[in-house]
N, C-alpha and C positions, 0 to 999 in steps of 0.2 A: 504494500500500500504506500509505503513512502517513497519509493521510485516510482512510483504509478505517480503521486503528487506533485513531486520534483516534476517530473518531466510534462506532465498535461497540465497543470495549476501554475504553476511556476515559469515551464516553459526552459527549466531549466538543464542545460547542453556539458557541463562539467560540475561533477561535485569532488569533495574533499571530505573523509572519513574518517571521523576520529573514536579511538573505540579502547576500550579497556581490555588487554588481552587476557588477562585474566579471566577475567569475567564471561564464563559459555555462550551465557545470554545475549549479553550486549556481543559479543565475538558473534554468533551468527545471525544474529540480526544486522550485523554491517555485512555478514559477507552475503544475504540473501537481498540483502538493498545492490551491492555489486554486484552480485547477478543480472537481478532484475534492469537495475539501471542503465547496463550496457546491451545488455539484450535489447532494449529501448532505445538504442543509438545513443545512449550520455558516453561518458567520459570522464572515467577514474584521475584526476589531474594529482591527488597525493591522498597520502595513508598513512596515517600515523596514532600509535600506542601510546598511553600512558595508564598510572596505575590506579588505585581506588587511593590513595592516600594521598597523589600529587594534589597540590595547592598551587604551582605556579604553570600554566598554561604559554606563558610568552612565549618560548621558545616553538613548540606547535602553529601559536598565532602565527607567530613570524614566517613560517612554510606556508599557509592559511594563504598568509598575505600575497606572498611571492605566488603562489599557483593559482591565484584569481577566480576562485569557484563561482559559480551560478546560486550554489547551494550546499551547506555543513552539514555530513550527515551525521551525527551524534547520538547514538541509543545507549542513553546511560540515564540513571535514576536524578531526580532531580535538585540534588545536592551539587551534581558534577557538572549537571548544564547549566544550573545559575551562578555556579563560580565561575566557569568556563565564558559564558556567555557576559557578564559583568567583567569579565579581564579584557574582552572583545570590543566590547564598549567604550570601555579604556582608552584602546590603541586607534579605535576611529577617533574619536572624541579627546584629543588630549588634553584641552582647554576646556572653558565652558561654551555651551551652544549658545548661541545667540538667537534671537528672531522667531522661536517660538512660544 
């Protein structure tokens, strides 16, 4: 369903996969989204581990950044995407926003 989203909702042509290898769950739910998702004509642009205890994301972001995704595919519990996703925010947003 989430390659299904990506690519019709989204519209989205490259994703980037960040996944806990530890973890079976979140592990095959990124690799049945890379399935799915290339089977779909996307494009796996980067791949990258980290663990259930990591805290600092930057270094991921930074690949993130450089491979220019359409879309993060991320299936991990919600501890790991609001930290992850707030570090993201971060590095778009360095300053404060204006204008809104």
């Amino acid at each position: 369903m989430g390659a299904k989203f990506a690519t019709e909702n989204l519209k989205a042509k490259k994703a980037f996969i960040m996944l806990d290898q530890a973890n079976d769950y979140v592990k095959g739910l990124a690799e049945f989204f890379e399935q799915a998702f290339t089977q779909m004509g996307g494009e796996i642009v980067g791949k990258e581990s980290y663990t259930a205890t990591d805290t600092d994301f930057s270094a991921i972001l930074a690949k993130v950044r450089t491979a220019r995704p359409d879309v993060v595919y991320l299936p991990d519990y919600y501890n790991i995407v609001n930290l992850v996703t707030k570090q993201a925010q971060g590095e778009r947003h360095p300053g404060p926003v204006h204008g809104r």
